[in-house]
FIVOKE-675037 format. One line per field, with one value per residue (C-alpha): residue number from 1; residue in one letter; z, x, y. Coordinates in steps of 0.25 Angstrom, whole numbers, plus 5000, padded with zeros to 4 digits. Last residue first. Layout:
! FIVOKE-675037
i: [NUM | ...]
aa: [A | ...]
w: [Z | ...]
u: [X | ...]
v: [Y | ...]
This chain:
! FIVOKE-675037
i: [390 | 389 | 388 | 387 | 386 | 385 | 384 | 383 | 382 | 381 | 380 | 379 | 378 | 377 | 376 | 375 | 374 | 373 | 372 | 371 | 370 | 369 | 368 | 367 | 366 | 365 | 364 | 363 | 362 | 361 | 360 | 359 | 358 | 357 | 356 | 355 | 354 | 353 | 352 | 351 | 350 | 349 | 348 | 347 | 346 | 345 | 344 | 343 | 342 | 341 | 340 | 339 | 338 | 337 | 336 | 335 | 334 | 333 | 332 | 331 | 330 | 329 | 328 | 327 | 326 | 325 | 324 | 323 | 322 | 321 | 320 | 319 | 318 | 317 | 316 | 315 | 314 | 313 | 312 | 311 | 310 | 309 | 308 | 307 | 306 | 305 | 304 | 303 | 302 | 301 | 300 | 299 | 298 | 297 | 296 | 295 | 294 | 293 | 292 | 291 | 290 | 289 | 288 | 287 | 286 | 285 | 284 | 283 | 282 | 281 | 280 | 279 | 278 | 277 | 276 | 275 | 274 | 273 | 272 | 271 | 270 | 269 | 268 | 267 | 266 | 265 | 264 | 263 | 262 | 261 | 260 | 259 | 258 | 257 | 256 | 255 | 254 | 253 | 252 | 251 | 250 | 249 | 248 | 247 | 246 | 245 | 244 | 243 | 242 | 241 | 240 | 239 | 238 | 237 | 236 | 235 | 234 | 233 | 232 | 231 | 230 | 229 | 228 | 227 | 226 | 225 | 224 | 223 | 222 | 221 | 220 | 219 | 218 | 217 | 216 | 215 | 214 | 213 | 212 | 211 | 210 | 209 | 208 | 207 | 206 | 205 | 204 | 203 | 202 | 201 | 200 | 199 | 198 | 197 | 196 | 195 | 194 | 193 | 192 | 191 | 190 | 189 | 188 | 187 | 186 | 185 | 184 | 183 | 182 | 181 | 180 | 179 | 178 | 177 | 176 | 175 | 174 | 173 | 172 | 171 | 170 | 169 | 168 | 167 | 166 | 165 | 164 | 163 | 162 | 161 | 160 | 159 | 158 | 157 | 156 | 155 | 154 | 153 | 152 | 151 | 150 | 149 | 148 | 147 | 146 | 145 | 144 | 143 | 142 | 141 | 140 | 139 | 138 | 137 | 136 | 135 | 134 | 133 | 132 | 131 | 130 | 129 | 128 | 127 | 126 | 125 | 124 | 123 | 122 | 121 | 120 | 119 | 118 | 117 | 116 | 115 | 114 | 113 | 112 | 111 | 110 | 109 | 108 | 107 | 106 | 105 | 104 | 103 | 102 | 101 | 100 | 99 | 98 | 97 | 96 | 95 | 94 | 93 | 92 | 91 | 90 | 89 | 88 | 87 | 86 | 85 | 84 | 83 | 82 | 81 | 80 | 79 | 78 | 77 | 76 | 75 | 74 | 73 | 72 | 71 | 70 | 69 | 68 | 67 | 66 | 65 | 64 | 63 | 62 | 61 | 60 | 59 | 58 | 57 | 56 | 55 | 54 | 53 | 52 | 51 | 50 | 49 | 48 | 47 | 46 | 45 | 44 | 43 | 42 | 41 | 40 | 39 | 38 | 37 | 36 | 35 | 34 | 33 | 32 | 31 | 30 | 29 | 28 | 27 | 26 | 25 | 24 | 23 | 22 | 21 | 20 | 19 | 18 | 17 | 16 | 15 | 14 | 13 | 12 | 11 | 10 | 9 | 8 | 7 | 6 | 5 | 4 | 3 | 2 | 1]
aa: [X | X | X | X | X | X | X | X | X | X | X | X | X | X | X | X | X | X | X | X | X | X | X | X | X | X | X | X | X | X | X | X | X | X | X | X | X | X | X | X | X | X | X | X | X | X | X | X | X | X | X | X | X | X | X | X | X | X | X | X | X | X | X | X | X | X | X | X | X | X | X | X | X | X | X | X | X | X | X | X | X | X | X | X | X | X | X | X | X | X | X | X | X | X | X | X | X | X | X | X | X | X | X | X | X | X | X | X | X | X | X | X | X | X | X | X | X | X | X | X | X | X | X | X | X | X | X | X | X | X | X | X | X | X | X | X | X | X | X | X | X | X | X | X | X | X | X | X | X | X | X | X | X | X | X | X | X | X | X | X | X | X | X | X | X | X | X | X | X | X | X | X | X | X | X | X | X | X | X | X | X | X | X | X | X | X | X | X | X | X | X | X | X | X | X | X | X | X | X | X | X | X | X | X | X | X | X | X | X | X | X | X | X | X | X | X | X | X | X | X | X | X | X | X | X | X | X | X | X | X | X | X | X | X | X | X | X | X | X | X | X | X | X | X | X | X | X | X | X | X | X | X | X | X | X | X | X | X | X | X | X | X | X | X | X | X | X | X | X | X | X | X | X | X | X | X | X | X | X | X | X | X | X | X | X | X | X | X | X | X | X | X | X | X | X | X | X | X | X | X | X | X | X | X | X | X | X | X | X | X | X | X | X | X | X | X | X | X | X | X | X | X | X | X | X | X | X | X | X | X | X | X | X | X | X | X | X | X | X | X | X | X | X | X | X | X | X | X | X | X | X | X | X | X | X | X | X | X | X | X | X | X | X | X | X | X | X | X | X | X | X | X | X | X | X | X | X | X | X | X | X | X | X | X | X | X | X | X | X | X]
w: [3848 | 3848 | 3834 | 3826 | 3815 | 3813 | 3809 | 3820 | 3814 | 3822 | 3834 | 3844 | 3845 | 3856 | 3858 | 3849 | 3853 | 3853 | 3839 | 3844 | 3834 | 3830 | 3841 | 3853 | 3845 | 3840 | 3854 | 3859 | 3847 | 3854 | 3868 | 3861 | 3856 | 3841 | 3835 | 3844 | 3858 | 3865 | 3860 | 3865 | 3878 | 3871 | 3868 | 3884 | 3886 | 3875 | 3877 | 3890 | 3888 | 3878 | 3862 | 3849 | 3855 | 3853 | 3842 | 3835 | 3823 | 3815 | 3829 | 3832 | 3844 | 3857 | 3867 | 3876 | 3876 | 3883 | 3892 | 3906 | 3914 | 3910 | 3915 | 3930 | 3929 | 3918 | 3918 | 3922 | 3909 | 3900 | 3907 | 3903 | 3890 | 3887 | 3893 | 3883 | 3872 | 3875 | 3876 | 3862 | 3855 | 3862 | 3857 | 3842 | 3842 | 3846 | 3835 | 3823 | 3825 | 3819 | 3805 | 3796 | 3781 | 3774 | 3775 | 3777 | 3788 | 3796 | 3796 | 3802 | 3814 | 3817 | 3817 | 3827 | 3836 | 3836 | 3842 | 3850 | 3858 | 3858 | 3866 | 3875 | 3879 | 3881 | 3888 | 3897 | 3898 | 3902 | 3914 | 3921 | 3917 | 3923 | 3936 | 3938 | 3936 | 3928 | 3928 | 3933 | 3920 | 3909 | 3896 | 3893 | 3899 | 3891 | 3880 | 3883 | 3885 | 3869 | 3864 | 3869 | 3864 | 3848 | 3846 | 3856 | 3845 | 3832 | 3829 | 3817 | 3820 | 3823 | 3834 | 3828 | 3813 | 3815 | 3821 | 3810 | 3800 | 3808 | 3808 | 3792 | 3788 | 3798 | 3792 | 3779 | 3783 | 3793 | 3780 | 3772 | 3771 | 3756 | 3750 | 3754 | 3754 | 3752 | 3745 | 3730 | 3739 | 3741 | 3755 | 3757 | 3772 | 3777 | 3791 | 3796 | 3810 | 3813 | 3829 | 3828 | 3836 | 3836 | 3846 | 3854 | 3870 | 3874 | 3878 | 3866 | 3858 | 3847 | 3835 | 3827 | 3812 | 3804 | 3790 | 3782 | 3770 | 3765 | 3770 | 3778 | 3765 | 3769 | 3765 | 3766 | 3774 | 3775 | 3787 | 3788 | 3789 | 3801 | 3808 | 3805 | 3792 | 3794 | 3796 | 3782 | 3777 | 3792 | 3790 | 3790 | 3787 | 3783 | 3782 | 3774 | 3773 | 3790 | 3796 | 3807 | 3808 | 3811 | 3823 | 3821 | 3834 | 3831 | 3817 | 3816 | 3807 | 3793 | 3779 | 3765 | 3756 | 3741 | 3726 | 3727 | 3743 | 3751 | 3767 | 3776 | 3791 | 3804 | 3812 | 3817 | 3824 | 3818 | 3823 | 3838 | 3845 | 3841 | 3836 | 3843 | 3844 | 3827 | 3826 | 3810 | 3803 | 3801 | 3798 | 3784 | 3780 | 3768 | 3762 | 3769 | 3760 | 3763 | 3762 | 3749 | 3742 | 3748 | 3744 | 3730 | 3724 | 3734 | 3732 | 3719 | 3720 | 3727 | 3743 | 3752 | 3756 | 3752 | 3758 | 3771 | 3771 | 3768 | 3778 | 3791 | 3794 | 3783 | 3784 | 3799 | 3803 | 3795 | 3801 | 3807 | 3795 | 3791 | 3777 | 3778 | 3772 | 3769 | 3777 | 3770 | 3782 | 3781 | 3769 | 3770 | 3784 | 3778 | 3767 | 3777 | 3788 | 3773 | 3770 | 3781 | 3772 | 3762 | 3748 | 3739 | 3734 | 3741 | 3738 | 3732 | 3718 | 3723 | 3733 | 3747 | 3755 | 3753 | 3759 | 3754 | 3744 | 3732 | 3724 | 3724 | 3738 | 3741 | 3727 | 3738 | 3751 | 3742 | 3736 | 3748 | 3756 | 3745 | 3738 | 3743 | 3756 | 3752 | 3738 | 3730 | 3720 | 3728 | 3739 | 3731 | 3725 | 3740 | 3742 | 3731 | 3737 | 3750 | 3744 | 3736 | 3751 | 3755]
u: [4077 | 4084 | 4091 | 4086 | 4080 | 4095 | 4100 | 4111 | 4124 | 4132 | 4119 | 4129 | 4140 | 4150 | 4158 | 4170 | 4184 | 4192 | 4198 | 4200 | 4196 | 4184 | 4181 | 4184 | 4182 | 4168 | 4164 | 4166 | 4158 | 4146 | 4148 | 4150 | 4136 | 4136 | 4135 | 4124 | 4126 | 4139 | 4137 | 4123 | 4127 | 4134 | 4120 | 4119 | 4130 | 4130 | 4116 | 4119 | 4132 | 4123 | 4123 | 4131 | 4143 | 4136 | 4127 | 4122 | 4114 | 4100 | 4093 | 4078 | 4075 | 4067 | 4068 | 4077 | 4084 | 4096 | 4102 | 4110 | 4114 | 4129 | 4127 | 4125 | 4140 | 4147 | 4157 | 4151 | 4143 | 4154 | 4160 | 4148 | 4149 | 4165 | 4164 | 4150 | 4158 | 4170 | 4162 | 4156 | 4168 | 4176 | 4167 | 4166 | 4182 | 4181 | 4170 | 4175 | 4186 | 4178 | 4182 | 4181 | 4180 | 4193 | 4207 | 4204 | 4196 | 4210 | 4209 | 4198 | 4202 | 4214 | 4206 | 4197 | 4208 | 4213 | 4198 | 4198 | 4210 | 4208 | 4193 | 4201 | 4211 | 4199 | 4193 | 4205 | 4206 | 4192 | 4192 | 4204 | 4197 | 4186 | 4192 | 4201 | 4188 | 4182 | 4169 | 4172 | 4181 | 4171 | 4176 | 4188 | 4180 | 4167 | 4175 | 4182 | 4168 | 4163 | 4177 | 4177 | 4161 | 4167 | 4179 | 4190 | 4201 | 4194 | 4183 | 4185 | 4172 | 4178 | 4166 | 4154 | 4157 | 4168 | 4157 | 4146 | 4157 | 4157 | 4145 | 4141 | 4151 | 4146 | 4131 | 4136 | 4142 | 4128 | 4120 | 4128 | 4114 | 4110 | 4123 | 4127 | 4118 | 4103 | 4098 | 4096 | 4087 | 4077 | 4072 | 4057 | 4053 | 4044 | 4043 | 4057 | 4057 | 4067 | 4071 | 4078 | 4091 | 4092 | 4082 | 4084 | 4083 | 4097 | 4094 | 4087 | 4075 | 4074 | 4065 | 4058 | 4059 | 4049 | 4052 | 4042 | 4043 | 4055 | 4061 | 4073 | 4079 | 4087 | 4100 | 4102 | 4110 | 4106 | 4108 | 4106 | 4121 | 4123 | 4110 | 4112 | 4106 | 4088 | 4086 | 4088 | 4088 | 4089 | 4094 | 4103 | 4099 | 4108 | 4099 | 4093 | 4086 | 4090 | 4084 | 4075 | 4084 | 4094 | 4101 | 4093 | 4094 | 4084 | 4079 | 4068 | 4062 | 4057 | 4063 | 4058 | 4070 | 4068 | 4069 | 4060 | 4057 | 4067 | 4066 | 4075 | 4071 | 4074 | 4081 | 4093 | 4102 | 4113 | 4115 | 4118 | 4120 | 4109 | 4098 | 4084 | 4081 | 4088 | 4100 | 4104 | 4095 | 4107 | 4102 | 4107 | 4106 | 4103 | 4107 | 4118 | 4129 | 4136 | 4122 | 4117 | 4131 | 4133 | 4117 | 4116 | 4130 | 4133 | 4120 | 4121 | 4136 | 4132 | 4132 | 4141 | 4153 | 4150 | 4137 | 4142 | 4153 | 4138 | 4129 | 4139 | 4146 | 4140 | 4125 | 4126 | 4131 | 4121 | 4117 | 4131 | 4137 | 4131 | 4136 | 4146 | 4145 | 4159 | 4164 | 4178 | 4184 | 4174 | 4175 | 4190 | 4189 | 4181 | 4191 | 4202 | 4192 | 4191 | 4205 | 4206 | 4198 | 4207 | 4201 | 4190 | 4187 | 4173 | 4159 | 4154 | 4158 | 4175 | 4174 | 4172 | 4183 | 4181 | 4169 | 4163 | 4174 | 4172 | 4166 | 4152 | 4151 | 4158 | 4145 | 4136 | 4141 | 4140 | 4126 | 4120 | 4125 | 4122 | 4132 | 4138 | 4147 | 4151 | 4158 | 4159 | 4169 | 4179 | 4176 | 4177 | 4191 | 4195 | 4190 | 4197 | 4212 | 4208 | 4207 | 4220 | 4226 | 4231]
v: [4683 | 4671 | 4668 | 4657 | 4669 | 4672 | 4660 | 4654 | 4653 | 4666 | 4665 | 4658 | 4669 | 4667 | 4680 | 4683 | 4679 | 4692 | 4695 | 4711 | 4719 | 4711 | 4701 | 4711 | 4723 | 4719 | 4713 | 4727 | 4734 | 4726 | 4731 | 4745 | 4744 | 4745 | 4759 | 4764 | 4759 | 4762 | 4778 | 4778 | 4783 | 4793 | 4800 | 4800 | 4807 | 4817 | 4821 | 4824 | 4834 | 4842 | 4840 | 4846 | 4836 | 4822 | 4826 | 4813 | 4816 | 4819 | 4820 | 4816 | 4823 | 4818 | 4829 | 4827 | 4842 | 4848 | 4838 | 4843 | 4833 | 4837 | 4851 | 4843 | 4840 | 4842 | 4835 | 4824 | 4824 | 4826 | 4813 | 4806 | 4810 | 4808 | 4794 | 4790 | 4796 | 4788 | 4774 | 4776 | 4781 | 4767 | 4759 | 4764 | 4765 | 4752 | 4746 | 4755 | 4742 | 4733 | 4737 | 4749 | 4748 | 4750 | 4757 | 4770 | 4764 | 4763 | 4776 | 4779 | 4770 | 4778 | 4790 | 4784 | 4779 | 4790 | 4798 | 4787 | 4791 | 4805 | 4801 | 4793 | 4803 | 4813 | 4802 | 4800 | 4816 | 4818 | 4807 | 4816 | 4829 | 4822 | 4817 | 4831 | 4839 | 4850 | 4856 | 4871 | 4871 | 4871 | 4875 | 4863 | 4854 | 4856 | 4856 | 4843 | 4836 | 4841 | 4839 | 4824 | 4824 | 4826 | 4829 | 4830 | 4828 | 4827 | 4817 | 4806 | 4797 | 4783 | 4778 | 4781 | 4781 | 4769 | 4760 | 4764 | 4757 | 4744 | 4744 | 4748 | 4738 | 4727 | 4729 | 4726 | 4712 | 4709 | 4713 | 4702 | 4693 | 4700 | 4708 | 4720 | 4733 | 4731 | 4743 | 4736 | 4727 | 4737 | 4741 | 4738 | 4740 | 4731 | 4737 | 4744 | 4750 | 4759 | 4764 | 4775 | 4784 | 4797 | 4799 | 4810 | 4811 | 4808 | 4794 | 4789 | 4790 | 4780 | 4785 | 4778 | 4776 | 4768 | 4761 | 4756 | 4763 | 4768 | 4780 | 4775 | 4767 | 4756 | 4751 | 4736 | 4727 | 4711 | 4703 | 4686 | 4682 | 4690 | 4685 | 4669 | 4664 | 4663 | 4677 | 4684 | 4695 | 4703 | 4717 | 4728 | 4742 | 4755 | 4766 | 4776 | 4791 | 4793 | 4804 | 4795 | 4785 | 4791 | 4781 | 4768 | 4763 | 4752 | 4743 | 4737 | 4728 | 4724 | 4726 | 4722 | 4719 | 4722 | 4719 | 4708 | 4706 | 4702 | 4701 | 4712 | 4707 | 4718 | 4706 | 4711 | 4700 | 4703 | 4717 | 4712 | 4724 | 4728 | 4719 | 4714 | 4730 | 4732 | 4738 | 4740 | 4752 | 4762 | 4777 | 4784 | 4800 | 4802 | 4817 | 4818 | 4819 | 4806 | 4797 | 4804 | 4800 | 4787 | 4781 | 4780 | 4778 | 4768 | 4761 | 4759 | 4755 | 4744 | 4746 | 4737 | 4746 | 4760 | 4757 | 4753 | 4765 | 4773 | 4768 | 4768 | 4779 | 4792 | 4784 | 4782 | 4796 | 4802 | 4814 | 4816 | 4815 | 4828 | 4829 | 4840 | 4854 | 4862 | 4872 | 4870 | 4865 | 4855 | 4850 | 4850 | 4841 | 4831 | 4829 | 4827 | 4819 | 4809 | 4807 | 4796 | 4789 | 4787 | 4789 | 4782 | 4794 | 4796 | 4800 | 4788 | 4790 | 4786 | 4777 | 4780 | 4784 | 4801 | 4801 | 4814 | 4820 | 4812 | 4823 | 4817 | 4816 | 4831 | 4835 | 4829 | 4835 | 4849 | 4848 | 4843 | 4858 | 4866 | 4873 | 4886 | 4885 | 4872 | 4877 | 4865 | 4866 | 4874 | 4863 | 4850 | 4856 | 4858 | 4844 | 4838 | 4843 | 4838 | 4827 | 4827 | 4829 | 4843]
């Protein structure tokens, strides 16, 4: 048993999960040291290996103990707080890791805008100094949470007349403050997950901006590449997630199988085993820093798996597969990619290439990146941003 193993069995004869309050017990683990275990000391973590984390994890939930719903907050525990643990003073450190680890605020990401997707750089939601604060106007799109989300992580335009990655300013953003609007985006699948915000003269005090004015673009890079290895690098055990969905439905229905289709379910079963190593490899390389454009590939390659193991789920199941239970418009807290119907998977995973940075955009990552491919001509690099074509 490792020393932290060793804490957490203290933890846990201390705090008995089965009796304290469900907050009270994910914020007394923060305080102990035992919720993130990387970060630093005081922020809820030891400054350990991070491949000590699953261990930890593991114990608490051995034990029956409560966990804080990463799947409500998906953007604040991937890409909020390794952001704020890298550019945030101490202040806000100390006031937003604890509430954002727990649970109780849950964070959205206010970066694609409808003139700037793929392109991030061109956004142009304008941040413009007033006193002791910014006042923000624009739209943001895609806004996955939106409408539960306390905060967000925002990236602006400060100053349009340097070229659009020098002109980029990152702040945190309260969702309640006036003059922000959330509307929902309904998608394929009949839900809307996903947001539309629109930000009219919004004040966001500058003791909220994070980094230093103009290096927006540098902060942003953090949070992306970070948001890459949280989609694409999750730890799944061997046919987890939609793999163990199709393989069960193999396994129990017979009458349905084919040589074609077992022969196309080994290879992506082969795939998925492959990915799923690549991703504990990758984890552990991020024992050793902040990850790097190589969250990009295994991002991709999650992206193009899921969509192969939907569709064939759905020929496997024949006229089953057409089957969808409800499209009602819903507002969902998360993602359910197993919890849900054959049809809901397959055209949810659709989105897969999309969300996260399209996977023809990751490709020109790896080329120049991973690779050192000669880059594509750029001629807007030295151009000032309000010289651009629009």
């Amino acid at each position: 048993m490792t020393a932290l193993q060793d804490q957490v069995a203290e933890f846990l004869a201390a705090h008995d999960p089965k009796t304290l309050p469900r907050l009270d017990f994910l914020r007394a683990r923060f305080d102990a040291g035992l919720a993130w275990v990387y970060f630093p000391p005081g922020l809820g973590g030891q400054a350990a290996p991070r491949a000590e984390q699953a261990g930890v994890d593991a114990a608490f939930a051995e034990a029956g103990a409560p966990d804080n719903q990463p799947g409500r907050n998906t953007i604040g525990l991937g890409m909020a707080g390794p952001t704020i643990l890298a550019f945030g003073t101490d202040e806000q450190r100390k006031r937003h890791l604890r509430p954002l680890w727990t649970g109780e605020e849950v964070w959205c990401q206010l970066f694609s805008e409808p003139g700037a997707g793929s392109d991030l750089a061109a956004l142009a939601t304008r941040a413009v100094r007033d006193g002791d604060d910014w006042v923000v106007t624009g739209q943001k799109v895609w806004t996955s949470g939106a409408h539960n989300a306390q905060w967000a992580i925002l990236v602006t335009r400060t100053d349009p007349d340097v070229p659009k990655h020098q002109g980029m300013t990152y702040f945190l953003c309260d969702m309640t403050a006036p003059g922000i609007e959330v509307r929902p985006l309904r998608q394929i699948t009949g839900e809307a997950e996903f947001n539309e915000v629109f930000l009219t003269e919004v004040r966001i005090p500058d003791a909220h901006r994070l980094g230093a004015v103009g290096e927006g673009w540098k902060v942003a890079q953090t949070t992306l590449m970070n948001e890459r290895v949280s989609i694409g690098a999750v730890a799944q055990p061997r046919e987890g997630g939609m793999l163990g969905v199709l393989t069960k439905t193999w396994r129990e229905r017979p009458e349905l199988r084919t040589p074609q289709l077992r022969d196309r379910l080994v290879q992506l079963w082969v795939e998925a085993e492959s990915l799923r190593l690549a991703g504990d490899r990758l984890r552990q390389q991020l024992t050793a820093g902040a990850p790097g454009p190589e969250g990009s590939a295994m991002k991709v390659a999650f992206a193009e798996l899921n969509q192969k193991l939907s569709g064939l789920e759905i020929e496997l199941l024949g006229e089953e597969g057409l089957r969808y239970d409800d499209w009602t418009l819903r507002r969902p807290e998360s993602v359910d990619f197993t919890g849900r119907e054959a049809g809901y998977r397959y055209l949810r995973a659709k989105g897969n290439s999309i969300e996260g940075g399209t996977s023809e955009v990751l490709r020109n990552i790896i080329s120049e990146r991973v690779l050192g491919l000669p880059s594509e001509p750029r001629v807007d690099k030295d151009v000032a941003w309000k010289d651009l074509p629009r």
